[in-house]
N, C-alpha and C positions, 0 to 999 in steps of 0.2 A: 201542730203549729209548725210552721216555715223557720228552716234555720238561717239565722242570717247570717249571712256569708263576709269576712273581713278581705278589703279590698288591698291588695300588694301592689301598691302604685310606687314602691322603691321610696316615697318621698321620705325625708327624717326632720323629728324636731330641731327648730336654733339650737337649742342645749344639745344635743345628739353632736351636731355639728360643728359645735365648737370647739365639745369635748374629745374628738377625734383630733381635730388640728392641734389642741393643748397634747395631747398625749405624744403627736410628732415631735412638737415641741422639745416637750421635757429629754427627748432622745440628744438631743443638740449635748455634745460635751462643751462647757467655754473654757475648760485648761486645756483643748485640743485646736490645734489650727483648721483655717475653713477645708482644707483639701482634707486633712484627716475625718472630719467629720460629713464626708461626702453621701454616705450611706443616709444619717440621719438628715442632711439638706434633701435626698428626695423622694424622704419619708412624708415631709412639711408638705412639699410639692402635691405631693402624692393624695397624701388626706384631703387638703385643700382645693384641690382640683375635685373631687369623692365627694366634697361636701357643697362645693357650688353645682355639680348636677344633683344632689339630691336634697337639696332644699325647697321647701315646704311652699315657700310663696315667692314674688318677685323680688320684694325688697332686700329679702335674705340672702336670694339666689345673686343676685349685685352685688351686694357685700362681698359674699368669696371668691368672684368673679372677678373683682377689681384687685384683690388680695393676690390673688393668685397672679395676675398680670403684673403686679408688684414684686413678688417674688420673684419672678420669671426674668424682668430685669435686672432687678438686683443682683441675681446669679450670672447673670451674663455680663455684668460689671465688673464684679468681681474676677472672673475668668478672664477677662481682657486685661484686668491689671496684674493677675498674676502673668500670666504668659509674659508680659513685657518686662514686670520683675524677677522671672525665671524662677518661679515656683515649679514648674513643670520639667527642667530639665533633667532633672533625674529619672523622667518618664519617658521627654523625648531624645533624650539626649543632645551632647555635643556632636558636631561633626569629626571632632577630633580623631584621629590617624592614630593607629596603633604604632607604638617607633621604641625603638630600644635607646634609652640613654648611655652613653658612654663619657666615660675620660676622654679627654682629647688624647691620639695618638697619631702621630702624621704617618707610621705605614699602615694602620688602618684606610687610615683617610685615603691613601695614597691607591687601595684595592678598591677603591667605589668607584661605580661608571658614573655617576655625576656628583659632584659635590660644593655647594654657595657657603660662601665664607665672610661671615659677615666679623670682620677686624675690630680691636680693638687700635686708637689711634695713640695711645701710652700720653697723651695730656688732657687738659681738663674743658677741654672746647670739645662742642659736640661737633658733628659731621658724619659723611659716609663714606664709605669706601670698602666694596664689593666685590672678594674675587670668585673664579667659579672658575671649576676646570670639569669639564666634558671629553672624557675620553683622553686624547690628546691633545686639545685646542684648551689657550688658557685665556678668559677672558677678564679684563677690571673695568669695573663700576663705579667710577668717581673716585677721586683722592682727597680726602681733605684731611685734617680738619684743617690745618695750619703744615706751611711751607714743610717742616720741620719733619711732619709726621709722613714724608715722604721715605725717611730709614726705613721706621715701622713698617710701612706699608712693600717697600724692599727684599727688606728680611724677611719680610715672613711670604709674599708671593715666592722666593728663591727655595722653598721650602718644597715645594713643590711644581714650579719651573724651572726647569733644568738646562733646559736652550737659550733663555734667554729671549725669549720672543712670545709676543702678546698679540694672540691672535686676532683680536677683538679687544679694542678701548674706548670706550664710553662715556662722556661727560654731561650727565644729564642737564644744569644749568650751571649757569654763570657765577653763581654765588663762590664765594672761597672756600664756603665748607664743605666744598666740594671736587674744586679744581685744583686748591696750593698746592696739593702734593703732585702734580704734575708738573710742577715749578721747581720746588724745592729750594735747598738754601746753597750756599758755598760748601757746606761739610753735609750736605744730605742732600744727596744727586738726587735731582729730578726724577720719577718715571717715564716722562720720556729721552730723557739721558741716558738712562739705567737700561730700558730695554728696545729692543729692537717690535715697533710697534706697527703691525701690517693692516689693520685698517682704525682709522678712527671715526666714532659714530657722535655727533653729537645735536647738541640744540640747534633748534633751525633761525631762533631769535634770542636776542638779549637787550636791556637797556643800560646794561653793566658798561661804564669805562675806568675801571679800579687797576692800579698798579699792577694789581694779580693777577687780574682779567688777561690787561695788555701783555706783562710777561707768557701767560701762558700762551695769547696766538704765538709771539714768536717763538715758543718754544715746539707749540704744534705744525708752526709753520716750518722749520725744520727738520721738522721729523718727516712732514712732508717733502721737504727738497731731498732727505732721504730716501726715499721711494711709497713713504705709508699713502693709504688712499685715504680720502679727508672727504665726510658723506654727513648730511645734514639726517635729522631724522625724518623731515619731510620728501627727501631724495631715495631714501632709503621705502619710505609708504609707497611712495611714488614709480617704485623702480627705476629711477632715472641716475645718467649718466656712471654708468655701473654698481651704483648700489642695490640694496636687494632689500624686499620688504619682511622677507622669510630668510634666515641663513641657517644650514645644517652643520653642526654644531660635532654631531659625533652619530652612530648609528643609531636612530630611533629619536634623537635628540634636537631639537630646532629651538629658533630664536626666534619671536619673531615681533616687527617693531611695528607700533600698534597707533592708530592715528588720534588726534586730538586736537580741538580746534586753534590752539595757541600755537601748533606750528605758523601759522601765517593770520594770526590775528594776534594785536598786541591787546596787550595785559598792562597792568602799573606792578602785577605780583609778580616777581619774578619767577617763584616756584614755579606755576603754572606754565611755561614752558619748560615744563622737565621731559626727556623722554621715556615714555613709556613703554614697556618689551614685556614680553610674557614668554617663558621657555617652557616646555612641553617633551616629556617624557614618557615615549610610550615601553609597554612592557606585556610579555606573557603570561597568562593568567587562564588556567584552564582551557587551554587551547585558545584564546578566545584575545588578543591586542587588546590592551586597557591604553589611556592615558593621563598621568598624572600635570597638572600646570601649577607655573610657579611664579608670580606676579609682583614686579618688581618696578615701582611708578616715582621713582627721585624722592622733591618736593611736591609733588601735586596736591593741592589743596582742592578746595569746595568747587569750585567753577570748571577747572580744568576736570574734576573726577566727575562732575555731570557732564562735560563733554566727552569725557571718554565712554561713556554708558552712553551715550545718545548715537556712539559713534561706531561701537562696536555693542549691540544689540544680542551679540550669540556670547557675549562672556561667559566662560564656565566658571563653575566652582574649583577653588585653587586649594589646595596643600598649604601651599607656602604662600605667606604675604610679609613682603618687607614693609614694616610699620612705617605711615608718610610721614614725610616731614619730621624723621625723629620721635614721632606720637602727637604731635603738637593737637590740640584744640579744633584745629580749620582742615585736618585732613582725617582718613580714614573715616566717611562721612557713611550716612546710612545708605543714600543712593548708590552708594559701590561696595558696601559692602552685602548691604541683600543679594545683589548679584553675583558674587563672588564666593560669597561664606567661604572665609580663610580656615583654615585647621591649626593650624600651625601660624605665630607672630614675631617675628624677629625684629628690633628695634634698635636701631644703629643711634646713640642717644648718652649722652652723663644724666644719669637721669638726677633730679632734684638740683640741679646747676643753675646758679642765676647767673649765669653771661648774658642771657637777654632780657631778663624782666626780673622785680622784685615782688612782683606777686607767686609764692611758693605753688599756690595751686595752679600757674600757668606753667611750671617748668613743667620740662619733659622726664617722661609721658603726662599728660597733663589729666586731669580726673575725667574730664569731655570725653575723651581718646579712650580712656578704659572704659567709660559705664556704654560707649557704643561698640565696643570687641567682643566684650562679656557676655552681648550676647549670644556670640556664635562660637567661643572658643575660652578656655583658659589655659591652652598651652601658648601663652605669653612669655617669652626673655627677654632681656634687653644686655646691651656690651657693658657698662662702667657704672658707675653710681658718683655722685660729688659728695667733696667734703665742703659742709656750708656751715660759715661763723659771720657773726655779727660784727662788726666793727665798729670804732670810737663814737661814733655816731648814729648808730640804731641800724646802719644799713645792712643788710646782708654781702658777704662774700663768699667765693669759692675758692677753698684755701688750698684744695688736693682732692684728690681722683682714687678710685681705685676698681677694679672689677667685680661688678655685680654677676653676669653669667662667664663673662671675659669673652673668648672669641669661641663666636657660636657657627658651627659648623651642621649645615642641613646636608643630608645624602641621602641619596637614592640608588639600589639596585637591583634587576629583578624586580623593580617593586614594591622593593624592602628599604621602611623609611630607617634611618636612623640620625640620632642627634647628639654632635659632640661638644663637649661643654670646658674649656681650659680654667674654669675656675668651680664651679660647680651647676648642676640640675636644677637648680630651684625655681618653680616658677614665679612669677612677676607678684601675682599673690601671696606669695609663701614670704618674699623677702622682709627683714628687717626696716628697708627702706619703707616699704609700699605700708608694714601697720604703722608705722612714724608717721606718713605723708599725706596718703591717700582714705579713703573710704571704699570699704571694699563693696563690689556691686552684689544684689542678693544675688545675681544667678550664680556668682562665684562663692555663696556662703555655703 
């Protein structure tokens, strides 16, 4: 008699088939997170996929087939919402710069071939004001916050200007929290009274005609009949009338002013004519010229930072970003910040301060402004912190000030970051203020 032969057509019962996906299954830990349990998600995958080519007839073979293109989604959901909640960073990492923290120390400070000093303004008004010394060229970046804090901003540039002379002075816009200290008061001399200022760069427009404003042309205006050269930032793009779009700064070290379409298109914002400049530090590194940039945009908000991306297409990735507008809400937006991935965040700012608004979540750094940083950095500072009390009537006030990093000092040499800190290290995360205020983003958990 004929032996009959069983046929190996690979096919398996429903029950075979199920009972492989159940057993993936049961692999699944639920006290473990989705990433932890990566192994047994594409174990599921796996059987499931196993079991729609070896099912028995159509109907069954549809069933795991549809299963599996369910699954297949779903995982790919998931992965998209983590990346964007920074479940991964621990995998991919931050872009963050390796840097040595220090104490502040001004002869330290004093041995760095480049170093951006972002001030504290000793009151409870926010603003900026930004010195930087390259080599021997001392440059500032706005005065503000108020007439007053023009001492502040004095004393502590004398600190390290020794001449008396400012190579480079900058007014990114028209606002006062940014220019009074170029004004100054009767008992706090002006900086341009104070120093001897050889060119000044500023906005190319304003819609500004505030008492502060006005004082300060005549006081720029002066400085000019002193012999300083007086250069818009669109003269400067432009190369025109002696200005320079590129200034060299010290060896290896440039400045250079960067275009945007609110030099000569009006705005109702004013930020959005701020001028924008990017310094650029190159260095040796294995025989091989690296360069470090360091991105420093006023106020620029939303409109003005897609023109500057629209405008300058080769943006590199920077080190350093001085946090916009204080941190506010309308700047440091995604479209500039993809292009750039900052490492490093410095945030000229009283942070939690209601001088401008009584909603807590919109002072500065506003929660907007961190959950889009976090994604590419948590070496976040900022200068002050406010002291905020309620008053007879339910409203909020700011009663007093005091230093949250205090005056944060970035340097670079050789290559080698380091970051000095006159009050302490701590980053923006770590502060007292921020688990008071904020909600911390997951990629910072």
């Amino acid at each position: 008699m004929a032996t009959k032969k069983t046929s190996s057509s690979g096919k398996s019962s429903a029950k075979t088939n199920v009972k492989r996906v159940a057993t993936a299954v049961s692999k699944y830990d639920t006290s473990k997170s989705v990433r932890d349990n990566s192994e047994a998600i594409k174990g599921v995958v796996s059987a499931t996929a196993t079991s729609a080519r070896r099912s028995g007839n159509k109907k069954q073979k549809t069933f795991f087939t549809v299963l599996l293109i369910i699954l297949i989604i779903a995982i790919l959901a998931t992965l998209i919402y983590g990346y964007y909640s920074g479940w991964f960073d621990s995998v991919i990492g931050y872009g963050n710069r390796d840097y040595d923290s220090k104490t502040y120390s001004v002869a330290a400070i004093q041995n760095e071939q480049l170093s951006i000093h972002f001030m504290q303004l000793n009151n409870k008004s926010n603003g900026d004001s930004i010195y930087i010394k390259a080599g021997d060229t001392d440059i500032l970046i706005d005065a503000g916050s108020e007439k007053a804090s023009a001492k502040s901003i004095g004393d502590y540039i004398d600190r390290y200007c020794t001449d008396g002379i400012l190579e480079y002075v900058i007014a990114t816009h028209a606002d006062e929290d940014h220019i009074a200290g170029f004004v100054g008061t009767t008992v706090a001399k002006g900086i341009f009274d104070r120093y001897e200022c050889k060119n000044i760069i500023q906005f190319a427009r304003t819609n500004k005609n505030t008492k502060v404003y006005q004082s300060y042309c005549e006081k720029r205006d002066a400085e000019k009949a002193n012999g300083a050269n007086v250069y818009t930032a669109l003269q400067c793009y432009n190369n025109e009338n002696g200005a320079k779009r590129i200034y060299e700064l010290a060896d290896g070290i440039t400045m250079e002013i960067l275009y945007q379409k609110y030099y000569e298109t009006t705005t109702s914002n004013e930020n959005d004519y701020s001028v924008c400049l990017r310094i650029s530090q190159d260095y040796l590194e294995d025989g091989e010229i690296k360069t470090n940039h360091y991105m420093l945009l006023g106020d620029l908000e939303e409109d003005g930072e897609k023109s500057l991306v629209e405008n300058n297409p080769d943006l590199p990735e920077v080190v350093l970003y001085k946090g916009g507008h204080h941190g506010s809400k309308t700047s440091g937006n995604t479209v500039l910040l993809d292009k750039i991935k900052p490492q490093i965040v410095c945030i000229c700012c009283v942070a939690g301060s209601v001088e401008y608004t009584q909603a807590l979540e919109n002072t500065f750094p506003t929660q907007d402004f961190i959950n889009r940083i976090a994604q590419y950095t948590d070496a976040v500072y900022a200068t002050d912190v406010a002291t905020v009390d309620k008053n007879s009537s339910g409203k909020y006030k700011n009663t007093g000030f005091d230093a949250l990093n205090g005056d944060i000092v970035f340097a670079c040499t050789n290559g080698e970051v380091s970051m000095y800190f006159s009050n302490n290290d701590t980053k923006l995360k770590d502060t007292e203020w921020f688990k008071q205020n904020r909600t911390c983003p997951q990629a910072w958990v």
